[in-house]
N, C-alpha and C positions, 0 to 999 in steps of 0.2 A: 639154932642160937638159943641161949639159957634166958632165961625170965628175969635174971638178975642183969644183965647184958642188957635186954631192953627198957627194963626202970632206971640204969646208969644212963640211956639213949634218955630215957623224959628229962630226966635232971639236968641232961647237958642239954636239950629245949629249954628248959626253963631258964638255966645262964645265958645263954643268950640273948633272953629276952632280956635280965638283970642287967647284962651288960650294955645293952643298946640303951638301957634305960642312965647309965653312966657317963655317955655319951655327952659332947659340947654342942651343940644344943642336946637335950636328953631325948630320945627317939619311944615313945608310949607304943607299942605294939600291940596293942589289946588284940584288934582281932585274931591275931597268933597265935597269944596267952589264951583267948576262949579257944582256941582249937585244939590248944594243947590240954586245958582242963577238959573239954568234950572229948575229945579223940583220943590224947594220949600223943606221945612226941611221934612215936611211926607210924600212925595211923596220917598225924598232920606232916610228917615228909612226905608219907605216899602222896598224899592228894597231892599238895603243892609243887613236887614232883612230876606230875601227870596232866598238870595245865601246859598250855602251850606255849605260852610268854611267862616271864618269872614274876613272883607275886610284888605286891605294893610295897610290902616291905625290903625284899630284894633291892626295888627302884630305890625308896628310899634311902638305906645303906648306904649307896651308890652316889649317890647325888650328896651324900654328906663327906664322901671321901671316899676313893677304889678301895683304901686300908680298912674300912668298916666292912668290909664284905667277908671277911676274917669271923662276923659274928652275923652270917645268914644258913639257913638251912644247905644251902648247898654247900658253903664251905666244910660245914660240920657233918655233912655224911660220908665224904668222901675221906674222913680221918678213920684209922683206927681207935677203936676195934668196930666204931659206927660201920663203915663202910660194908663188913658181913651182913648188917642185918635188909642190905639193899640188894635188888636185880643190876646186874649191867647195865641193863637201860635206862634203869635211873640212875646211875653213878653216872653214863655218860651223858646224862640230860646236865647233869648239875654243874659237870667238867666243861660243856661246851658254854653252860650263861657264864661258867667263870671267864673260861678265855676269852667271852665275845667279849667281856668292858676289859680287857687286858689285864685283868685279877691274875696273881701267883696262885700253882695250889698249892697246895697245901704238903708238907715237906712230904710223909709218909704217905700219900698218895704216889701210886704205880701203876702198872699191869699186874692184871690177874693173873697167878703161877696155876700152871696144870694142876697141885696137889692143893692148892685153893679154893674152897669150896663155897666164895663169894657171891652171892645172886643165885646158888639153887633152891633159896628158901622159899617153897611152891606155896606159902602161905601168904604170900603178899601180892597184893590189890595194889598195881599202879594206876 
């Protein structure tokens, strides 16, 4: 995956967090935002990813409407062109919190074709 590809993956962390912040009530995310200035947006999906219950923010989301989960890390990895820079394992960690609170995924989310080269990126720490 290109270095341009994953600074378009920070930016799209950081709307996220802009648009949570847009939000009725507005939803402050900080600890996110510092994860995403310390870490970088795929460093802070792997981790968040690799917990075993979904983060605060997730909860949050969620409690404020099933439609806000539209702007949590798991909806957002599972979109293209995001979803290359993830293992399998994390796309179906993030697939299964969507379905458990009955979340849509996300349109362009599918199966992985044979000539797909999604999750062999041996450089990622889940």
């Amino acid at each position: 995956m290109s270095q341009e590809t994953v600074e378009e993956f920070d930016h799209a962390m950081r709307s996220i967090y802009d648009a949570a912040r847009k939000l009725k009530p507005p939803y402050h995310a900080t600890y996110f935002l510092r994860m995403v200035n310390e870490h970088g947006g795929r460093e802070t999906a792997n981790r968040l990813l690799a917990t075993n219950k979904p983060s605060e923010g997730f909860t949050e989301l969620f409690l404020r409407g099933r439609e806000n989960l539209r702007l949590s890390v798991e909806f957002l990895v599972l979109q293209k062109p995001w979803r290359d820079l993830f293992m399998t394992e994390q796309l179906a960690v993030a697939r299964k919190r969507l379905i458990a609170v009955g979340c849509p995924l996300p349109a362009d989310d599918g199966p992985v074709s044979a000539d797909d080269d999604s999750g062999t990126d041996g450089d990622i720490v889940g």
